[in-house]
N, C-alpha and C positions, 0 to 999 in steps of 0.2 A: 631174791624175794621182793615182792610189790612193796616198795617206801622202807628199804630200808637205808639208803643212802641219800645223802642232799648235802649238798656246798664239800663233798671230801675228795679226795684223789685216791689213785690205789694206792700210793705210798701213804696215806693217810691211813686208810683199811689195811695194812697188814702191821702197823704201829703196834707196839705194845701197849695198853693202855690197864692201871690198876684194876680195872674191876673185872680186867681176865682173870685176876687171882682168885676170885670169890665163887665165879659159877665156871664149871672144867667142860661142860659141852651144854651149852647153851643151844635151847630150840628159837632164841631170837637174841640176834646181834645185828642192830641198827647205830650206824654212824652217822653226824650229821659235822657241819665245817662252817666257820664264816670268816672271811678276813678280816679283821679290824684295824682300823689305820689310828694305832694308838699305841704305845708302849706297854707292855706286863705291867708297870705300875701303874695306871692307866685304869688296865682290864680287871686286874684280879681282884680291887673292891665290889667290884659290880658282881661278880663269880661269887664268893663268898657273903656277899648282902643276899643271896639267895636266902638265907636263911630264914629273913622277912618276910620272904614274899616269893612266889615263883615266875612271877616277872615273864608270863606266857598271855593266855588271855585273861584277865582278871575277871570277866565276867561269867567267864565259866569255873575257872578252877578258884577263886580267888570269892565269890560270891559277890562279884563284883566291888569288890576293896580296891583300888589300885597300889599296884607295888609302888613302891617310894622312886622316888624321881631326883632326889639327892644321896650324897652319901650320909647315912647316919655315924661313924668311926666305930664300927663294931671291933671287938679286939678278933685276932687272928681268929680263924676255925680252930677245935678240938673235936678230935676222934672223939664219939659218944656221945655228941650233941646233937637236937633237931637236926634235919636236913634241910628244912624247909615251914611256910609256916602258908598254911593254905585255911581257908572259910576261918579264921581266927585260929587253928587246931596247929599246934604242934603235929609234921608227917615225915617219918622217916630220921635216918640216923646216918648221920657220917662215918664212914667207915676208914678213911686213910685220906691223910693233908700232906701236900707237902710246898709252903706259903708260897704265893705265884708262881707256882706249876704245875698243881693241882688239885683237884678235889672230887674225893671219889664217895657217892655214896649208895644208900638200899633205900625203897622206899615202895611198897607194893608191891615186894619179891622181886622187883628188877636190883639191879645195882649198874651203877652207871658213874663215869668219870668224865670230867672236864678236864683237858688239858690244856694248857699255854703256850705253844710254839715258837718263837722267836721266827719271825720273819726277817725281811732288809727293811732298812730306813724306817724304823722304830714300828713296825706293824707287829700283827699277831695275828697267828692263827688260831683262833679258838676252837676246840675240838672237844664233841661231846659224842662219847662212846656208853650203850647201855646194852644188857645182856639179862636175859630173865631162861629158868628154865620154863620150857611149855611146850604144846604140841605144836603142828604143822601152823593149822591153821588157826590157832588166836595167836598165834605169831602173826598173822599177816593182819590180821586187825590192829593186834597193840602196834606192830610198825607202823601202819598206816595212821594212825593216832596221835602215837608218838611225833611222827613227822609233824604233824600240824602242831601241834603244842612245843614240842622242841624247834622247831623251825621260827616259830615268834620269839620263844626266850632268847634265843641266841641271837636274832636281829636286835631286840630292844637291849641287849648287852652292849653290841655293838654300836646303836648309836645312844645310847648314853657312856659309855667312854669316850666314844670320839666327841660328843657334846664337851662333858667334863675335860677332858683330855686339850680341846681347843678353847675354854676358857679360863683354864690354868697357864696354857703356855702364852695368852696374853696378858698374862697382868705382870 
């Protein structure tokens, strides 16, 4: 399907990822990947600070707020919490954590998981896997969508850890 993969490998697309547990035949399953040259502890604040902010384009989904650019010390995710927090609104609900390896959630009938991969020499592979049931073709819309607004969050994940991640390991 048109946009449904970006930054993943086929060993990446046949991964198990939690939020295959939620929908059993999904009419859109979009994966996306980005390496990050940073450690899990590192990545996984910026992952679960999601919950601030969606950290995609802020002037679209964000009403132009800008997602936070430090870390705030939020305490761990819990199942049952926002997902996200978009035009000031609490959106969507965490559905399964499991602290720096993942975080799966629902939010607009999709459900979708971030994973943590452990790369070599302290990287990560961050992986964001979503699945919605639907027909053919608003599947190929929300992918192509999806792509663009998934595609920024996972870049500006990435270089705000590797930011954070290189200003921790010099002081």
């Amino acid at each position: 399907m048109i946009g449904d993969r970006w930054g993943v490998t086929d060993s990446d697309v046949t991964r198990f990822f939690p939020c295959d547990d939620f929908v059993a035949s999904p009419g859109l399953a979009a994966w996306r990947g980005v390496l990050v040259e940073a450690p899990a502890a590192a990545v996984w604040p910026w992952v679960a600070q999601v919950r601030l902010a969606p950290y995609s384009y802020d002037w679209i989904d964000n009403l132009g707020r800008r997602s936070p650019r430090h870390l705030v010390g939020l305490p761990e995710p819990q199942v049952g919490e926002a997902f996200t927090t978009a035009g000031g609104r609490r959106r969507g609900r965490i559905v399964s954590v499991d602290p720096g390896r993942q975080l799966t959630a629902t939010i607009m009938g999709a459900f979708m998981s971030y994973l943590l991969v452990p790369g070599e020499r302290d990287t990560i592979r961050l992986l964001l896997k979503a699945v919605m049931q639907t027909n053919r073709w608003a599947a190929v819309g929300l992918s192509i969508g999806d792509l663009i607004m998934a595609r920024r969050q996972l870049l500006n994940f990435k270089h705000l850890a590797e930011r954070h991640h290189r200003v921790t390991a010099a002081d």
